[in-house]
VOGU-3710 file (C-alpha; in Angstrom, 3 decimals, decimal comma):
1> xxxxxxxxxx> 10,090/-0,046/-10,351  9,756/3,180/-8,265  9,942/6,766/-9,904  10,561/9,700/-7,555  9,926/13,132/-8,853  10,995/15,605/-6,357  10,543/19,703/-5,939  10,779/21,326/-3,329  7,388/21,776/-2,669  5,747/18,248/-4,433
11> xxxxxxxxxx> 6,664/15,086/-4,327  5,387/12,679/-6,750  5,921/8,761/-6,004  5,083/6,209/-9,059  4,951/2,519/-8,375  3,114/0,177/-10,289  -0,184/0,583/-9,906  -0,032/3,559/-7,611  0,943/7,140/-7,317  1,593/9,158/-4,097
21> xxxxxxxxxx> 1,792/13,144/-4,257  2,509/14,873/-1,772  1,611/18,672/-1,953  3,211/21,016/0,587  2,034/24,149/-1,302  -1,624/22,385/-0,096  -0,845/20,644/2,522  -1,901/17,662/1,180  -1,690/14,275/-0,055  -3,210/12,346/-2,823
31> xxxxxxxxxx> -3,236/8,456/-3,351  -4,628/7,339/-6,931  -4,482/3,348/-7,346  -5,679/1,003/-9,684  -7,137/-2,334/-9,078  -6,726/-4,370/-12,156  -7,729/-2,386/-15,173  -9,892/0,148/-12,888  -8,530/3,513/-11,082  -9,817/3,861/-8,039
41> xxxxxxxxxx> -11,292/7,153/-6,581  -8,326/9,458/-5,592  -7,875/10,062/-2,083  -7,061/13,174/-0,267  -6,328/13,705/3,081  -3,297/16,471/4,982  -0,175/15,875/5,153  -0,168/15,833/8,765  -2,238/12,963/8,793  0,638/11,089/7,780
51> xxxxxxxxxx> 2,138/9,668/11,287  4,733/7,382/9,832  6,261/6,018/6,797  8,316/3,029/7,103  9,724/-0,183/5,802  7,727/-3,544/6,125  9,472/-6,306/5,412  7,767/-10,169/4,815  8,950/-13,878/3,804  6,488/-14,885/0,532
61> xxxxxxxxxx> 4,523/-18,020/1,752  5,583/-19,503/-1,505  9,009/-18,935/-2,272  10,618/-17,985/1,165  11,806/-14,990/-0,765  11,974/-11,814/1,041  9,763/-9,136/0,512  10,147/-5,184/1,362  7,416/-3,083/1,215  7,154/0,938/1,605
71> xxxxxxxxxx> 4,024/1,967/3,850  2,481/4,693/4,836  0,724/4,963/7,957  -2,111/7,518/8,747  -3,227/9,079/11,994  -6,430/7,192/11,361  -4,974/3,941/11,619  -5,274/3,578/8,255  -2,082/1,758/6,295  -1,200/2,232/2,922
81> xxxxxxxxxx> 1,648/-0,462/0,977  3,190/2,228/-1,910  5,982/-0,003/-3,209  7,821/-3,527/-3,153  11,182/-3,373/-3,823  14,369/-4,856/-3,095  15,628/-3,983/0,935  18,103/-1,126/-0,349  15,649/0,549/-2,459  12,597/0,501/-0,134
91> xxxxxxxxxx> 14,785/2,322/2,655  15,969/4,674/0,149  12,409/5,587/-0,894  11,032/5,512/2,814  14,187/7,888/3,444  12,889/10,446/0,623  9,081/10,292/1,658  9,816/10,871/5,281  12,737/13,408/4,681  9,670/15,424/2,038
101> xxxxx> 7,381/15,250/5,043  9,306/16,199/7,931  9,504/13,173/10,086  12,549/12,286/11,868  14,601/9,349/12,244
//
């Protein structure tokens, strides 16, 4: 389940094992994930590093179920899977993230 906590100047996205803020008092962003029982190091990097965020949607190899993910794409090429969620709710949250930010479309 994804939690949205939204100001207007931070934006704080909670999905499982990750959390997104985005700081436009800063101008940054940081990513904090966990893998397993461990946090990872934080990362920082602008908010204008952030060249898209978008929907990414996949059929499980096991199931045939479809899967929707939230991404976040940097200028570096790097890619970043925030949430899975059901269709509806990954466009609303992709809707949010790139409304905070200041992309279009």
């Amino acid at each position: 389940m994804t939690h949205i906590e939204e100001t207007p100047r931070k934006l704080t996205l909670k999905a499982g094992s990750t959390t997104l803020t985005l700081d436009k008092e800063f101008g940054k962003a940081t990513l904090q994930q966990k893998m397993l029982l461990w946090k990872k190091k934080p990362v920082e990097f602008a908010l204008d590093d952030i060249d898209d965020i978008a929907v990414k949607s996949d059929i499980d190899g096991l199931s045939g179920a479809p899967i929707h993910h939230s991404v976040l794409h940097r200028r570096t090429g790097e890619i970043t899977v925030l949430t899975t969620e059901e269709a509806k709710d990954a466009d609303e949250t992709v809707k949010k993230l790139r409304g905070f930010v200041g992309l279009q479309g």
